[in-house]
N, C-alpha and C positions, 0 to 999 in steps of 0.2 A: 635432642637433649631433653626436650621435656617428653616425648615419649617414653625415654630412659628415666626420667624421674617416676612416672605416675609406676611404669612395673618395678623398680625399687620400691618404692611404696607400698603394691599390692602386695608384692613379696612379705613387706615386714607384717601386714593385716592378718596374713595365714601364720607365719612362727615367725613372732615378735621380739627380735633378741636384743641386748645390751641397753645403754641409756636410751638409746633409740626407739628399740624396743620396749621401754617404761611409758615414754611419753605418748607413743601409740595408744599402748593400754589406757592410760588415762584420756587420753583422746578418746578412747571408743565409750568409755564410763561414760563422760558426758556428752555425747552422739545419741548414744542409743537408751539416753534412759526413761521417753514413753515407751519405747516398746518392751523394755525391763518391766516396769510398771504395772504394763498391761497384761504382757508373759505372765508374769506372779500374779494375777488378780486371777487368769484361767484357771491358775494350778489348785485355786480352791484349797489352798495347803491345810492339816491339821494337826493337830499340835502335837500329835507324835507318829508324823511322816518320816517316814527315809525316803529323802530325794535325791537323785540324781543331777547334778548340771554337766554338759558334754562341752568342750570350750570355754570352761568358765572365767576368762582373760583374767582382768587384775582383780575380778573376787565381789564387784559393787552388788551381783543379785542374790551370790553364798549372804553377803553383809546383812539385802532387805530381809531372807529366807530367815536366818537363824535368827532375828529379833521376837520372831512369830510361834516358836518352838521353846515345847515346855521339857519333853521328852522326847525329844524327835531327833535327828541330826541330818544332817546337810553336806553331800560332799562335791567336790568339781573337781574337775579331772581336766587338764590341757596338754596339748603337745610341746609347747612353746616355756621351756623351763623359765626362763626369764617372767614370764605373767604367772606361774605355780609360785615362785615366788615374790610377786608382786601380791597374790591374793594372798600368801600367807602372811606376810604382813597386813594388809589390810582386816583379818579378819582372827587376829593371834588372840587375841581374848576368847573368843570361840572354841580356837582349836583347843586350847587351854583348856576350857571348860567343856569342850567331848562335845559340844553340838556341832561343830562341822572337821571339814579334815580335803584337804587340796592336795593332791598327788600329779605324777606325771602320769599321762594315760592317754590312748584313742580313742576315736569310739570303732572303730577296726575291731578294737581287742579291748575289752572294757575288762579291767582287773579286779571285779566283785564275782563272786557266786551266783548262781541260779537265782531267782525269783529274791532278791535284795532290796529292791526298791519299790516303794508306794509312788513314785512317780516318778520319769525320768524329763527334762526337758532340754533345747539348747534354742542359742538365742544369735544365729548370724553366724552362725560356724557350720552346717552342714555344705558350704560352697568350696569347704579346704577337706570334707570328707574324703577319700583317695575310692575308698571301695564304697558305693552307699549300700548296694544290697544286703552285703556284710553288716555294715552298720547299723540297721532296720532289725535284720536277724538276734545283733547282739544288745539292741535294746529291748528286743520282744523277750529274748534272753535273763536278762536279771532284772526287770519289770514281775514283780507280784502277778500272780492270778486277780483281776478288777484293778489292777494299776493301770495307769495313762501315760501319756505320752505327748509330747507339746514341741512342735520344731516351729520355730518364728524365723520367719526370713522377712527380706527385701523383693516386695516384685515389681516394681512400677516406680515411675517417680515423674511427678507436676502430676501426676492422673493417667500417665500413658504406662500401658501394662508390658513390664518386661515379657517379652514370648518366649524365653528361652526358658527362662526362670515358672512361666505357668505351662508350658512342656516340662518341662522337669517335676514338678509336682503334680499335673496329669499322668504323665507317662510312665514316669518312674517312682515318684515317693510314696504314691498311695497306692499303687498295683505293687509295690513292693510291703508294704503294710498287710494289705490284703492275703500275698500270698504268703507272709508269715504267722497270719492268724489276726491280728489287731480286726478290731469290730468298731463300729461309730466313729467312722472312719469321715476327718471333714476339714475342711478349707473356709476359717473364719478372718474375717478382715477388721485388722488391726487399725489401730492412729497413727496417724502420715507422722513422720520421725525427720524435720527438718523438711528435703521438700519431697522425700520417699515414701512409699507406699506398703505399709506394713501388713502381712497375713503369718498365719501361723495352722498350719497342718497339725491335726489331733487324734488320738484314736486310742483303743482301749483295750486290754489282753483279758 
């Protein structure tokens, strides 16, 4: 039974639906928000960036982003219709006013043009990627020529290093950076987020 609970659960973490799925969202708002905090302090944002967020759940770091933007705009993109319209409620003043804009979208198949964005980032959502290579391709994809790029995960927790999780970003996340062109290419360590161990993968077109 509780095995059966915790993959219902995981289940809802990747596409979060119904009331069920609202209070996940908000569960994750306040889970995750040093390493939101942190995420946005890397991004160096300026004040007329077009940024990217890849999974951006119920909208809390579209919210911190567009307070910071004078001419800039901000969009998030999720799989999870239910949290596209959680963050649009949370951030309808915004969209209102043309700084940000929340749509359905992967990052498989990201629905911008070519060289679109002064920075793309995501924040605990590359683990529900389906294809990452793909994904890597299509953010080098509508990333600017000197745009960046910011993936924050989970690798560790009490101190002990998930292996799967620093094989996956050895093996896979930055030889796949690498071989789509991304340059300053690196693996900085983030603030423990309850008793987790935060890092975030960075790199630059």
């Amino acid at each position: 039974m509780k095995i059966r609970l915790t993959r219902f659960i995981e289940a809802y973490y990747g596409n979060p639906k119904g009331i069920f799925g609202l209070w996940i969202g908000e569960k994750m708002v306040k889970q995750h928000q040093p390493e939101t905090f942190w995420t946005i302090d890397l991004i160096k944002l300026q004040p007329n960036d077009k940024v990217l967020e890849l999974g951006c759940g119920a909208g809390f770091a579209i919210q911190l982003l567009q307070n910071q933007l004078t001419d800039g705009h901000v969009i998030g993109i999720d799989l999870s219709k239910t949290m596209v319209r959680s963050a649009t409620i949370r951030n309808k003043k915004a969209i209102k006013s043309g700084r940000a804009e929340i749509r359905y979208g992967s990052a498989e198949e990201i629905p911008y043009p070519n060289s679109s964005f002064d920075k793309v980032f995501s924040i605990h959502s590359i683990y529900f990627w389906d294809d990452l290579p793909r994904s890597i391709n299509e953010i080098f994809r509508v990333l600017k020529p000197g745009g960046s790029v910011i993936i924050t995960l989970s690798y560790g927790k009490g101190g002990v290093v998930y292996n799967h999780i620093q094989n996956m970003i050895d093996q896979q996340i930055i030889p796949c950076m690498l071989r789509v062109g991304f340059s300053n290419t690196n693996q900085i360590i983030g603030p423990d987020s309850r008793v987790f161990n935060t890092v975030a993968v960075t790199g630059v077109k």
